[in-house]
PDB file with SEQRES, HELIX, SHEET and CRYST1 records, atoms N, CA, C and O in Angstrom:
SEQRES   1 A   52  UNK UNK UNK UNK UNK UNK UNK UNK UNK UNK UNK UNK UNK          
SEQRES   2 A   52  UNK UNK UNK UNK UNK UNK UNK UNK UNK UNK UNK UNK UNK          
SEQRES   3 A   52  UNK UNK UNK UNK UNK UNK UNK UNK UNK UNK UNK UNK UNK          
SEQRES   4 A   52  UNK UNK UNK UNK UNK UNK UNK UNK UNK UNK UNK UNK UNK          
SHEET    1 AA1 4 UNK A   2  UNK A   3  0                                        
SHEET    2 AA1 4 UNK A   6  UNK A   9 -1                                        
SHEET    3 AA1 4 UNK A  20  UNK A  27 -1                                        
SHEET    4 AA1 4 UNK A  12  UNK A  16 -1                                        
SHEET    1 AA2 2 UNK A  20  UNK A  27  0                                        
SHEET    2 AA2 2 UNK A  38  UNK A  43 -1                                        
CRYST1    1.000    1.000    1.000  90.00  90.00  90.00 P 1           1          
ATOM      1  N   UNK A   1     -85.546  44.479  57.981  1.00  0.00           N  
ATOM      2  CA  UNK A   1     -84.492  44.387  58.930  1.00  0.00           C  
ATOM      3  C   UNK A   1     -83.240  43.931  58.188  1.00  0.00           C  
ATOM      4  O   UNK A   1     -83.401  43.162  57.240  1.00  0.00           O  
ATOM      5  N   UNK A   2     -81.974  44.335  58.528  1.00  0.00           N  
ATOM      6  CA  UNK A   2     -80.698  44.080  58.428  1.00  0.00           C  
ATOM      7  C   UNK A   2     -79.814  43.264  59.095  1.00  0.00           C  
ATOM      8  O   UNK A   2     -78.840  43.764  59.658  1.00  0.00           O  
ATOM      9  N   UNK A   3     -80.034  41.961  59.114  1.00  0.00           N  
ATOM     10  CA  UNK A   3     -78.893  41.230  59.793  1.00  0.00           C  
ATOM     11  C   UNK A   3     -77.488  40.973  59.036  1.00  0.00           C  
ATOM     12  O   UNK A   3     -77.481  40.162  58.110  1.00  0.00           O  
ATOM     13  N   UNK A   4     -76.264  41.661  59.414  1.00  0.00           N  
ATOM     14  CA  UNK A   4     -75.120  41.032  58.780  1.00  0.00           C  
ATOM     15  C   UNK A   4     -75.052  41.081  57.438  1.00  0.00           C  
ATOM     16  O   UNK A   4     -74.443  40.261  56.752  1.00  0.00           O  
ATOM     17  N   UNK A   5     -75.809  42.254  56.928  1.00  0.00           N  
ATOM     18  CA  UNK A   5     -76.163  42.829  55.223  1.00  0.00           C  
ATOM     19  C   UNK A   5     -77.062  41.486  54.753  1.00  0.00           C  
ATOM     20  O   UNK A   5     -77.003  41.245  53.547  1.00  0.00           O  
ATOM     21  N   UNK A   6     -77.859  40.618  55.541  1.00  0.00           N  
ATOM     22  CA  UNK A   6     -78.828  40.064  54.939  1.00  0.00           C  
ATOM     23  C   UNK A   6     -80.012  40.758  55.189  1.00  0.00           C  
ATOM     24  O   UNK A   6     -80.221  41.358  56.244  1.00  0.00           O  
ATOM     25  N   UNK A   7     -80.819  40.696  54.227  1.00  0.00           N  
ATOM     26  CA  UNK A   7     -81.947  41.637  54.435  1.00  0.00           C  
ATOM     27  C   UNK A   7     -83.232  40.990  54.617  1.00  0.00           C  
ATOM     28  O   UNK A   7     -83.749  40.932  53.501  1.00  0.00           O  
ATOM     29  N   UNK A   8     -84.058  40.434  55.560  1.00  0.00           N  
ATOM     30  CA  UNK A   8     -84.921  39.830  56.331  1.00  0.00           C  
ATOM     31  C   UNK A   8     -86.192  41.012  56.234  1.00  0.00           C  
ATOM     32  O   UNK A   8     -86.286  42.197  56.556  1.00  0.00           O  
ATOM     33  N   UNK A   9     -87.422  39.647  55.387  1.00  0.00           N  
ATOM     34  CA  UNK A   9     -88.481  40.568  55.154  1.00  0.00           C  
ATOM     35  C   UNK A   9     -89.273  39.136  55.792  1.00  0.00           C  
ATOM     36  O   UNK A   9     -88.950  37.950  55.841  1.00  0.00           O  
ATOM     37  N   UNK A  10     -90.755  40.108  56.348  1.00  0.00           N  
ATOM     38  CA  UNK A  10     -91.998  39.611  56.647  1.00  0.00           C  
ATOM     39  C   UNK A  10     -92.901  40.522  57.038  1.00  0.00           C  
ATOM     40  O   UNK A  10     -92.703  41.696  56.727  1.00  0.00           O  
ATOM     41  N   UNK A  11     -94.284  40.088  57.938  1.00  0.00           N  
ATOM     42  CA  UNK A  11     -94.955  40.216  58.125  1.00  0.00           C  
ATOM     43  C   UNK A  11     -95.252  40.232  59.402  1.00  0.00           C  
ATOM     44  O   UNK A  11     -94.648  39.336  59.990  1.00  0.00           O  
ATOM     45  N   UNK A  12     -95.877  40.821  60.038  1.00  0.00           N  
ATOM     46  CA  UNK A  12     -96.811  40.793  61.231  1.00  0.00           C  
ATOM     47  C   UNK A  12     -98.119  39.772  60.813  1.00  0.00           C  
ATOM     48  O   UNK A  12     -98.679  40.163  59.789  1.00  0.00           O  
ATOM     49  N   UNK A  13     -98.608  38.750  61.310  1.00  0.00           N  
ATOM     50  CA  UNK A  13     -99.581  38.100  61.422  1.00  0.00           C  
ATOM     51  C   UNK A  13    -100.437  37.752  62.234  1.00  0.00           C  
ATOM     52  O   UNK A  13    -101.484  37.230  61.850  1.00  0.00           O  
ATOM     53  N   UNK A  14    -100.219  37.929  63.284  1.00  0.00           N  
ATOM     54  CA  UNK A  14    -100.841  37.877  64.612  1.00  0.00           C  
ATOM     55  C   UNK A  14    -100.387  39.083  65.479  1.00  0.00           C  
ATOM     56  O   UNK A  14     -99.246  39.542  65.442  1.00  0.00           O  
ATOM     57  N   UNK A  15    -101.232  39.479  66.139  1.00  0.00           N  
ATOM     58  CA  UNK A  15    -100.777  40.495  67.287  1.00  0.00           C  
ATOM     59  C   UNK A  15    -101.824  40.376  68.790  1.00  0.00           C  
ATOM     60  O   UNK A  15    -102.689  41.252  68.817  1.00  0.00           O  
ATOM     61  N   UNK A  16    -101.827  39.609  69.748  1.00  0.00           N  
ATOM     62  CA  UNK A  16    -102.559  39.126  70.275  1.00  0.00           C  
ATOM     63  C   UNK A  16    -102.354  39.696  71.939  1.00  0.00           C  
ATOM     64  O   UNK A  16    -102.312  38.905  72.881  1.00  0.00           O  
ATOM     65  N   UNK A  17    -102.229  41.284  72.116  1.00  0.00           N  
ATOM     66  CA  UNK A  17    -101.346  41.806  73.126  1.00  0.00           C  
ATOM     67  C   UNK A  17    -102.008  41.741  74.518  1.00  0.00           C  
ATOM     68  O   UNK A  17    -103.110  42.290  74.514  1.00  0.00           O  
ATOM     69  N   UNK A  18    -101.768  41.401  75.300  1.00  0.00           N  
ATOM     70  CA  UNK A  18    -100.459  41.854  75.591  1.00  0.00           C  
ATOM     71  C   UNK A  18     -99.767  40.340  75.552  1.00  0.00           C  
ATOM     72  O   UNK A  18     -98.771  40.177  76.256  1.00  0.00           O  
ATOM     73  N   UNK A  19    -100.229  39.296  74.803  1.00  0.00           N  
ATOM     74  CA  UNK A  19     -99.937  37.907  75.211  1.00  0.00           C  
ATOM     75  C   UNK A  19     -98.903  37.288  74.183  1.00  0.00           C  
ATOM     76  O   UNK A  19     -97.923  36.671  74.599  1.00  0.00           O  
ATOM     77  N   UNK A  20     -99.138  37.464  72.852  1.00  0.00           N  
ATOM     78  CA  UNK A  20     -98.618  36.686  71.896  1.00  0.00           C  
ATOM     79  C   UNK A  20     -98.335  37.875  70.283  1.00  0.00           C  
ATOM     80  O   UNK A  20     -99.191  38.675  69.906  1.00  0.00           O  
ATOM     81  N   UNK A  21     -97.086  37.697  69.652  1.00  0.00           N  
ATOM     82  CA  UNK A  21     -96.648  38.379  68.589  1.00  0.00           C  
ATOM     83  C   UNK A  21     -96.568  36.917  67.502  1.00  0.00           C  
ATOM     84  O   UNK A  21     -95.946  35.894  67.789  1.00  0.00           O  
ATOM     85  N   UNK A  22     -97.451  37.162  66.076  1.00  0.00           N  
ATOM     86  CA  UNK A  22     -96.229  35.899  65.377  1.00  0.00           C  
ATOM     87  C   UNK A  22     -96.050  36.686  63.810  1.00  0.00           C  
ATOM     88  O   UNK A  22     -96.904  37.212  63.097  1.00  0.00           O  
ATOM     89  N   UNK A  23     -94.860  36.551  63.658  1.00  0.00           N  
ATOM     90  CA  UNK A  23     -94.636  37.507  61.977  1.00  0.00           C  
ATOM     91  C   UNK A  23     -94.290  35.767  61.202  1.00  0.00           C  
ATOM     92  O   UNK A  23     -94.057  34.683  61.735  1.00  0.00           O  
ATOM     93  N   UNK A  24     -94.385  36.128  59.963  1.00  0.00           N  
ATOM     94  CA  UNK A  24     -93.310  35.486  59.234  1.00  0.00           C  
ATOM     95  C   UNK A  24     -92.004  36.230  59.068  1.00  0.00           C  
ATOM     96  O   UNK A  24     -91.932  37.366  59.538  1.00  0.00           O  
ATOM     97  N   UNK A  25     -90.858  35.647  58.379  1.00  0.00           N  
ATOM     98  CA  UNK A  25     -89.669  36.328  57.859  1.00  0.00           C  
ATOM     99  C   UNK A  25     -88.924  35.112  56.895  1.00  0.00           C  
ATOM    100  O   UNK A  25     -89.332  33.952  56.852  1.00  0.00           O  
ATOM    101  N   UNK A  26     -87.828  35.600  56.187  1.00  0.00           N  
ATOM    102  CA  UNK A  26     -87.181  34.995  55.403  1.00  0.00           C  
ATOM    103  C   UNK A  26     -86.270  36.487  55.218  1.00  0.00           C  
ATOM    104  O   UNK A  26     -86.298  37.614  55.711  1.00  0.00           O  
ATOM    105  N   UNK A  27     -85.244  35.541  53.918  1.00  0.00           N  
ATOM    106  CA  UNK A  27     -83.754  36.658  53.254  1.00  0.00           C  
ATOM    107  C   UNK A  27     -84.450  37.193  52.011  1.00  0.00           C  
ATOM    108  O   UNK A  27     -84.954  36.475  51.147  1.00  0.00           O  
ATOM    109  N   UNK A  28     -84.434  38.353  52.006  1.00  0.00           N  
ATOM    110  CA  UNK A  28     -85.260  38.626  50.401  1.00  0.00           C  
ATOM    111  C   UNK A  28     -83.915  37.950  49.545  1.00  0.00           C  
ATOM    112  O   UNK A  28     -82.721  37.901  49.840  1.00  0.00           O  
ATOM    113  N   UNK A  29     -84.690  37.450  48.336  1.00  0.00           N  
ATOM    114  CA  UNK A  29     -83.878  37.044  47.230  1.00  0.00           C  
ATOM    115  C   UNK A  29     -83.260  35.640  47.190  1.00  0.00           C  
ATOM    116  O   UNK A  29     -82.574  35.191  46.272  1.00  0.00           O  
ATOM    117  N   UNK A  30     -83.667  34.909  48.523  1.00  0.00           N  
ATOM    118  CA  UNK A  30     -83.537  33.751  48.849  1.00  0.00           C  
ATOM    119  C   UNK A  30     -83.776  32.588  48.181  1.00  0.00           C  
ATOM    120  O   UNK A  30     -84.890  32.522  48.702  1.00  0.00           O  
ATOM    121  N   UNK A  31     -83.746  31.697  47.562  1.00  0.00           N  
ATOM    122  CA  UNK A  31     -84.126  30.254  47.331  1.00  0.00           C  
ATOM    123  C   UNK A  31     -84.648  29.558  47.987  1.00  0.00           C  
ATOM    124  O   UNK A  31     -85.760  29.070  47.788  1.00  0.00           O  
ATOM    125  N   UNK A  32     -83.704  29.323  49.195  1.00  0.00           N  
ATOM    126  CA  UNK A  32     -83.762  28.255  50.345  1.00  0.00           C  
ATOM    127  C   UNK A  32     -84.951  28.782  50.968  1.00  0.00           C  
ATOM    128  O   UNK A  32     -86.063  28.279  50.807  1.00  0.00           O  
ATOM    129  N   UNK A  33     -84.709  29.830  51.703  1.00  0.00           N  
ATOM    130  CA  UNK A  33     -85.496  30.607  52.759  1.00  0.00           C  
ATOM    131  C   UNK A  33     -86.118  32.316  52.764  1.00  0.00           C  
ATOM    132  O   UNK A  33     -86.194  33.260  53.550  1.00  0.00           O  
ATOM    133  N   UNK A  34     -86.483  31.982  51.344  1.00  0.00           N  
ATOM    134  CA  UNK A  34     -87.485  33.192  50.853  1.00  0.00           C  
ATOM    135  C   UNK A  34     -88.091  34.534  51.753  1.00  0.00           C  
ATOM    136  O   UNK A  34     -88.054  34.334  52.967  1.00  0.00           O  
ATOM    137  N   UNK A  35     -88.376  35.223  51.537  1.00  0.00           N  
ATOM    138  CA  UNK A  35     -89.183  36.239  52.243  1.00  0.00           C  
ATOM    139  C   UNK A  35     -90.269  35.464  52.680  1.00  0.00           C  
ATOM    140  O   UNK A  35     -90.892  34.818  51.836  1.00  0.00           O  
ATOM    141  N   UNK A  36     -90.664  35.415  54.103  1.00  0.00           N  
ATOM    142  CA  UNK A  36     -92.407  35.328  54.662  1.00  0.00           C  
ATOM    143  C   UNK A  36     -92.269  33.626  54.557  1.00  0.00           C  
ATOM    144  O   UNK A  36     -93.410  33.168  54.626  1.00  0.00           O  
ATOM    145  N   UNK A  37     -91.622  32.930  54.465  1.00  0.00           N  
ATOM    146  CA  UNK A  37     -91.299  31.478  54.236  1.00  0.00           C  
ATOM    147  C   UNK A  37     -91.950  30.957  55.771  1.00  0.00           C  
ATOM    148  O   UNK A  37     -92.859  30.132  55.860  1.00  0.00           O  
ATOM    149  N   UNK A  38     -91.203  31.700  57.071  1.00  0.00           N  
ATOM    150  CA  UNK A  38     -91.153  31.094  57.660  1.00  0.00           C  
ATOM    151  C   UNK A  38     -91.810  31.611  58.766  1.00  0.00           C  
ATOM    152  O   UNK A  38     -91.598  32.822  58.693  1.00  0.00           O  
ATOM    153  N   UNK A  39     -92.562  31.367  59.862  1.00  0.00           N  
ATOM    154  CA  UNK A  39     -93.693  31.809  60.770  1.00  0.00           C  
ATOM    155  C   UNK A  39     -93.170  31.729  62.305  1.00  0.00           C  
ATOM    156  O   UNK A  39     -93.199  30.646  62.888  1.00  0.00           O  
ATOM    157  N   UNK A  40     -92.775  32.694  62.833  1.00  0.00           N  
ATOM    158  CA  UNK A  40     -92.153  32.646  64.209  1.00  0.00           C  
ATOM    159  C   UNK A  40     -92.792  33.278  65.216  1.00  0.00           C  
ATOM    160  O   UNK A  40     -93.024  34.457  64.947  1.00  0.00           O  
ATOM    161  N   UNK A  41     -93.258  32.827  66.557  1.00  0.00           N  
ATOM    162  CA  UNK A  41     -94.208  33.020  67.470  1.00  0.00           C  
ATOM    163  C   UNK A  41     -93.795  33.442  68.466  1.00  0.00           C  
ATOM    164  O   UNK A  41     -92.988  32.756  69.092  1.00  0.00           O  
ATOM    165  N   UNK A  42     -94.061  34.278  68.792  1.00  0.00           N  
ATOM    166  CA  UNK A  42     -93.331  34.699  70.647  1.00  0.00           C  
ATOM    167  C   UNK A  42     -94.416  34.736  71.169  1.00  0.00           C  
ATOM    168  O   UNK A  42     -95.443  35.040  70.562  1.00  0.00           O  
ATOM    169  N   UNK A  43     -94.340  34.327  72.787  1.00  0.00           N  
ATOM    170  CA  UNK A  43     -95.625  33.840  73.239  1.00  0.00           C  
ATOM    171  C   UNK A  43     -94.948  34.865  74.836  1.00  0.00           C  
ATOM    172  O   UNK A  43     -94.114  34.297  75.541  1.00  0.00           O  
ATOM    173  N   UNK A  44     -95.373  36.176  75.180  1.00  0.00           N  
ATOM    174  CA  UNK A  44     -94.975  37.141  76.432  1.00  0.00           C  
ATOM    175  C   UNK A  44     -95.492  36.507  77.227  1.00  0.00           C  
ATOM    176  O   UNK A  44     -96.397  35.724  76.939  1.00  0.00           O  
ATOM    177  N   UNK A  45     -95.057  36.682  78.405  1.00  0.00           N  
ATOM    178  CA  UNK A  45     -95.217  36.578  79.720  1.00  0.00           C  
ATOM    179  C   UNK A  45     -94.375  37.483  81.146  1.00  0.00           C  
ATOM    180  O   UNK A  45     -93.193  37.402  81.480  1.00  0.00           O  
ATOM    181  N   UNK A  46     -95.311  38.184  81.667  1.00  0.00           N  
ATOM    182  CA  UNK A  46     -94.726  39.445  82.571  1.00  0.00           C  
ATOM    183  C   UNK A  46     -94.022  38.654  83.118  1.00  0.00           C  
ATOM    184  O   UNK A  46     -94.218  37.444  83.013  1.00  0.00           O  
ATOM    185  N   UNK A  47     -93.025  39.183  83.839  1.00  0.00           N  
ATOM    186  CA  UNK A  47     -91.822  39.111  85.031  1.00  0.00           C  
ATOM    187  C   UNK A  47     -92.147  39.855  85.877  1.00  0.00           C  
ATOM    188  O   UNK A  47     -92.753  40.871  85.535  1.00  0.00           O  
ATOM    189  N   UNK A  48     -91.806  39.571  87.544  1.00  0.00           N  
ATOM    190  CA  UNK A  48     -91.613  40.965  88.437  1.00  0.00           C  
ATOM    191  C   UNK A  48     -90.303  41.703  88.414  1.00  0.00           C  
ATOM    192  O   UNK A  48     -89.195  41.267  88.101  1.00  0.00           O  
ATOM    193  N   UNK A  49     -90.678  43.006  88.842  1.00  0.00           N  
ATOM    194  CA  UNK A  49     -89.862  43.888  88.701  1.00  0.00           C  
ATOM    195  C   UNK A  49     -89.525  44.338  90.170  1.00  0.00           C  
ATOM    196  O   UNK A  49     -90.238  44.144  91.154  1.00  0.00           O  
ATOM    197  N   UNK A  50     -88.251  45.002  90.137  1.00  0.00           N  
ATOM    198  CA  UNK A  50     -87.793  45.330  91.676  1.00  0.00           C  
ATOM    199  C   UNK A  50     -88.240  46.610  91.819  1.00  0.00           C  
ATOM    200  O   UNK A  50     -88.696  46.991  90.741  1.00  0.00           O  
ATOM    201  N   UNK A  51     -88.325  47.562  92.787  1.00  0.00           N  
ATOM    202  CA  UNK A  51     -88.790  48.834  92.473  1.00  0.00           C  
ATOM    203  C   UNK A  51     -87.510  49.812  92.892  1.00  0.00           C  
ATOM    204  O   UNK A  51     -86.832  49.615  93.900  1.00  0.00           O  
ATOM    205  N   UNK A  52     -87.338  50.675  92.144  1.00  0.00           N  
ATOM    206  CA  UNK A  52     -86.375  51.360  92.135  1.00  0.00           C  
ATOM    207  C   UNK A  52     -85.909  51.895  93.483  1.00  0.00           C  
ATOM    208  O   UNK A  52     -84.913  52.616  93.551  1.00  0.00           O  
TER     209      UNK A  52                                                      
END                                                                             
């Protein structure tokens, strides 16, 4: 991925559907905050929907 010409690498590590996504990511070429450094979790939950 491309944020703002930083270039953000990771992984998929979990895929737990329809409930939970968690990748790592980091800046390739980074020091601070490396590629795959860092482990971020989204945890879904449906909403209702109106019907058209």
């Amino acid at each position: 991925m491309d944020i703002d010409g930083n270039l953000i690498r990771g992984e998929f590590v979990e895929v737990d559907r329809p409930r939970t996504v968690v990748v790592t990511w980091g800046l390739e070429g980074d020091d601070v905050l490396p590629a795959g450094s860092t482990k971020v979790a989204f945890r879904l939950t449906p909403t209702a929907t109106a019907a058209a």
